[in-house]
C-alpha positions in Angstrom: -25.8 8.6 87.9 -29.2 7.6 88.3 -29.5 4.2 89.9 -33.1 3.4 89.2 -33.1 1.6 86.2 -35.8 -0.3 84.7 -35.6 -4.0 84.0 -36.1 -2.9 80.6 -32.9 -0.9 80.6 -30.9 -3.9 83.0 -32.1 -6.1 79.9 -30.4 -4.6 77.4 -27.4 -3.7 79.0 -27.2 -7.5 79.8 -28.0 -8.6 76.3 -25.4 -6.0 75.2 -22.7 -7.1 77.9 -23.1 -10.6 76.8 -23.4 -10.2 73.0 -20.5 -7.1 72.7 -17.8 -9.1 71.4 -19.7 -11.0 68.3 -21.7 -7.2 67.7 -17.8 -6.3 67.2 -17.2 -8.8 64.9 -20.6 -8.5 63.3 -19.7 -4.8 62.4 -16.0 -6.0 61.4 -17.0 -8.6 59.0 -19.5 -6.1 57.1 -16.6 -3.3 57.0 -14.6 -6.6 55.4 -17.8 -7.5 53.2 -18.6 -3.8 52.4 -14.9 -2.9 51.1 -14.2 -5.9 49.0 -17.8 -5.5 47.3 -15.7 -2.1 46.5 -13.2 -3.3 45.5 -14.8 -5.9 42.8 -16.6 -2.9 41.4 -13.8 -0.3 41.2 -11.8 -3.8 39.4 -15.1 -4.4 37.2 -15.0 -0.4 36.0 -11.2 -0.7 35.4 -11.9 -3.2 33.2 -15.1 -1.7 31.6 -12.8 1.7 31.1 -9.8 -0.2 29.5 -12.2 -2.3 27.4 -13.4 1.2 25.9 -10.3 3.0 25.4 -9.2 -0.4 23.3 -12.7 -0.2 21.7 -11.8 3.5 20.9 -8.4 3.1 19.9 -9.7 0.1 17.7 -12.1 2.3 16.1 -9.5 5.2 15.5 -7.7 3.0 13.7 -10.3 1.7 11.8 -11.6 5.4 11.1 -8.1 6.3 9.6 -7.7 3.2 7.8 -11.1 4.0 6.2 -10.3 7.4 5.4 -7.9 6.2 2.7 -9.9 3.5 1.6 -7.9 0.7 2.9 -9.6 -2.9 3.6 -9.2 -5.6 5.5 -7.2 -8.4 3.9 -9.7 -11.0 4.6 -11.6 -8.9 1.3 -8.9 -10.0 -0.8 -10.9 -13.3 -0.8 -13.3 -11.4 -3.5 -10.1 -10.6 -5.5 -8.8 -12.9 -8.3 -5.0 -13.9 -7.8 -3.0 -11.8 -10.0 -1.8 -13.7 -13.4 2.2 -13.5 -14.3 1.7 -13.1 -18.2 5.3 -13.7 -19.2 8.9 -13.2 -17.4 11.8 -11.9 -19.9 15.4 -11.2 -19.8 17.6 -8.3 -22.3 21.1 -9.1 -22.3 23.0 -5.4 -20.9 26.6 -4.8 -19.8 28.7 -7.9 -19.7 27.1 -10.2 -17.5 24.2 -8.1 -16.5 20.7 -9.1 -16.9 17.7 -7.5 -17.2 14.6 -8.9 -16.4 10.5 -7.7 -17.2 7.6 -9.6 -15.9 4.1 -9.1 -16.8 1.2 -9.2 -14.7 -2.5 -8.4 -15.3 -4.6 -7.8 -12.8 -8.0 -9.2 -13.6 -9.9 -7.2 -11.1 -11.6 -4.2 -12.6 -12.4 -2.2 -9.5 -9.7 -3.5 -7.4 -5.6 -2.4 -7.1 -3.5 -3.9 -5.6 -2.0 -1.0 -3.3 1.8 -2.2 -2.1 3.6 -5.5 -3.2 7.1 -7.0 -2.5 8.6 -9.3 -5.6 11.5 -10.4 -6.5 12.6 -12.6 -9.4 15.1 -16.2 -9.0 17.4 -16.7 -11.7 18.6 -19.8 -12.1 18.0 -20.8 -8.4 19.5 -17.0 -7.4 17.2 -14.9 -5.7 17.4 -11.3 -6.8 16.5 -8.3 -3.6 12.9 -7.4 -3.0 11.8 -4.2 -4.2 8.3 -2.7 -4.0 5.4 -2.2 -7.0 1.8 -1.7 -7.2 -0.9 -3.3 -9.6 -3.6 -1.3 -10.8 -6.4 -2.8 -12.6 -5.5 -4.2 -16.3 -1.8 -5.1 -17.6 1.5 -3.8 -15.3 5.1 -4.5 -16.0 7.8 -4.9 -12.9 11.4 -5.0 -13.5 14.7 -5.9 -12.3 18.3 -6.6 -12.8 20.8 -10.2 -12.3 24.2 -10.8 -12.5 25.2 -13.9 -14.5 28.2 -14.9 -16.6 26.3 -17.6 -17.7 23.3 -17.8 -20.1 20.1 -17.5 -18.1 18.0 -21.2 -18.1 15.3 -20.6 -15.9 13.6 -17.8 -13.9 10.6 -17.0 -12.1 8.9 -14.2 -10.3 7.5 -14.3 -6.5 5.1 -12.2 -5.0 3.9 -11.5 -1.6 2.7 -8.9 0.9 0.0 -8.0 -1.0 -2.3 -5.4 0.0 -5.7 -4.8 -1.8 -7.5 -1.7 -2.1 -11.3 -1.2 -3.2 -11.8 1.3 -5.4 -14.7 3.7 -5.0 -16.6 5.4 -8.0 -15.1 8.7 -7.6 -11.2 7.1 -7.7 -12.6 5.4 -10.6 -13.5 8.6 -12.4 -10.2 9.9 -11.4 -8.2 7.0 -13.7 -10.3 7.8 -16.6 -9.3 11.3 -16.4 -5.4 10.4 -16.6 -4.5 10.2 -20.2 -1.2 10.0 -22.2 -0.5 10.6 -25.6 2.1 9.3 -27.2 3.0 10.7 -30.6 6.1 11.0 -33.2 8.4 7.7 -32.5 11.0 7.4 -33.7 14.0 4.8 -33.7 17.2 5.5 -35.1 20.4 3.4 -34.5 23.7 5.0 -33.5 26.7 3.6 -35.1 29.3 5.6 -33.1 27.8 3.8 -29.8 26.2 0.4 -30.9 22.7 1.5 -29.4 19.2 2.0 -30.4 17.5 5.2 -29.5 14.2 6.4 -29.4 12.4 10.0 -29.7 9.0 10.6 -29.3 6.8 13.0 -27.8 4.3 12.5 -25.1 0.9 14.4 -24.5 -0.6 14.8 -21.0 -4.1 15.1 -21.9 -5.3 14.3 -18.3 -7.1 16.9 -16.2 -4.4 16.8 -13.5 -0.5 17.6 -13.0 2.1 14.9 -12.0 5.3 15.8 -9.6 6.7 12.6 -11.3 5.8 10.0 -14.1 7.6 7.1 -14.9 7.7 5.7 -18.4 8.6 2.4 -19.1 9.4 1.8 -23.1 8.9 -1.6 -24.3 10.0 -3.3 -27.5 8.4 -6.4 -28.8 8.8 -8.5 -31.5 5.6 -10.5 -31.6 5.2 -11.4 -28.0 8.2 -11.5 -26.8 10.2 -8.2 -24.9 13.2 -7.7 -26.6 14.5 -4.1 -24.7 12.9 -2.3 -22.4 14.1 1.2 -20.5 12.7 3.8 -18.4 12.5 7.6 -18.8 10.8 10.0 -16.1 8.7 13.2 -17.1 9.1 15.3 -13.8 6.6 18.4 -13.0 4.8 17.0 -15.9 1.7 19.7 -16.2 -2.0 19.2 -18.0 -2.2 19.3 -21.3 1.9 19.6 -21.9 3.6 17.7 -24.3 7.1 16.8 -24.0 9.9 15.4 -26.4 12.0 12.2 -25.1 14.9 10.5 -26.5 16.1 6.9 -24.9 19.1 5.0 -25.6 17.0 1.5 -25.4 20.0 -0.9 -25.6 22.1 -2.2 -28.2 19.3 -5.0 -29.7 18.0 -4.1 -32.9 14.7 -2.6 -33.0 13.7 -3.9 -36.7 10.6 -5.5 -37.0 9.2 -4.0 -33.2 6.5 -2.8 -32.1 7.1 0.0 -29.2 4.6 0.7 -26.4 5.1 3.0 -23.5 3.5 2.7 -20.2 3.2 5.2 -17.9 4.0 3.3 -14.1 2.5 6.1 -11.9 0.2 5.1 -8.9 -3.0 6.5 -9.7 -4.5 6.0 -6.6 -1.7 8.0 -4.5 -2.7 11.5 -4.0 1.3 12.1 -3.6 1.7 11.7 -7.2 -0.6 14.1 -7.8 0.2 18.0 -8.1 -2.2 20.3 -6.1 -3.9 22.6 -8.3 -2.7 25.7 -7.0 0.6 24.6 -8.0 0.4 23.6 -11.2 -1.4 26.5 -11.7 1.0 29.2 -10.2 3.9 27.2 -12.3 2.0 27.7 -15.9 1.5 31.1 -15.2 5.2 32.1 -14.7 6.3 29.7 -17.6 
């Protein structure tokens, strides 16, 4: 080893000697410094990455619910309330009720998509079941037990979901029409009953897998029997005979309206036209 140093050199080997142990900690604390300024940032992009993939799930969500039109329910603020026109009961079977409510729904260019109701007879609550309101007049039914005469009833209605319409599902309804032609009533003596034939006409420009009628009878305002019939695989521009055994309360002096009770708005309803098509031909 050479043992000429410089003073220079004798300099810094002193200053080193003397100042090794706080150099050591010097470069320890900046390791310390340097890794937990890493740390902080690989925390920070954590964050910043599950942020986004909420952001993006968000928006997903938002992208499907938007595909089928659906809209916040803070929109239902634009929406008048749906009005209960009139609640009725039909006397059926011994001690079975059946009950009809009325509801318009005032908005022109908005349905209500999914509903929960239920009516309370006389302080009973009868189970929920599910209906939709598009715009206009709707009818919702249901059924109580009572041995007594009914002396009160109402209808709740909650969970509502409304639903925008655009112009082209606005098009669409004006293209579904019904025809309704030859009623007829005729009362059966052999059973007690009223029945009813008629023929219906779908004049729309689509096919249904499934349309509900509901037939009303009035006698000025009031809803004196009511029933249901279902046209199934009803196809454009078909007509179809019906008969209904209404009930068993005399249909002098009525007036009969049927309503077809089909979701317009629910593509499920709806018959692809390939279908239809492929059915007609092999008719």
């Amino acid at each position: 080893m050479d043992q000429n140093l410089s003073d220079s050199e004798l300099h810094v080997g002193y200053f080193v000697f003397l100042h090794k142990q706080k150099f050591i900690k010097f470069c320890l604390g900046l390791f310390v410094v340097a890794n937990a300024v890493l740390v902080i940032f690989m925390l920070i992009q954590m964050a910043l990455f599950f942020r986004a993939q909420s952001f993006e799930g968000q928006n997903k969500h938002n992208f499907s619910t938007r595909s089928i039109a659906w809209y916040d329910p803070t929109l239902a603020a634009k929406t008048t309330a749906p009005h209960i026109e009139g609640i009725y009961f039909v006397k059926g079977a011994p001690g079975v009720y059946k009950l009809i409510a009325k509801i318009v729904n005032q908005n022109p260019d908005w349905v209500v998509w999914s509903f929960s109701y239920r009516f309370v007879v006389d302080g009973v609550e009868t189970p929920y079941q599910k209906s939709f309101l598009l715009p206009g007049d709707n009818f919702v039914t249901g059924r109580a037990e009572s041995k007594t005469p009914i002396r009160g009833m109402k209808l709740e209605m909650n969970h509502l979901i409304w639903k925008q319409m655009n112009q082209q599902e606005r098009e669409k309804i004006a293209l579904v029409k019904f025809q309704t032609s030859t009623l007829e009533t005729r009362f059966t003596e052999s059973t007690g009953f009223e029945n009813v034939s008629f023929t219906i006409s779908n004049n729309s420009a689509y096919s249904f897998y499934a349309v509900p009628f509901l037939v009303i009878a009035r006698r000025g305002a009031d809803i004196i029997e009511f029933g249901y019939i279902t046209a199934a695989e009803f196809q454009s521009k078909e007509s179809r005979a019906f008969s209904l055994q209404l009930g068993k309360n005399s249909l002098t002096n009525t007036s009969l309206a049927i309503v077809p009770r089909v979701n317009l708005l629910d593509d499920n309803a709806f018959m692809p036209v390939s279908v239809w098509r492929a059915e007609t031909k092999t008719q």
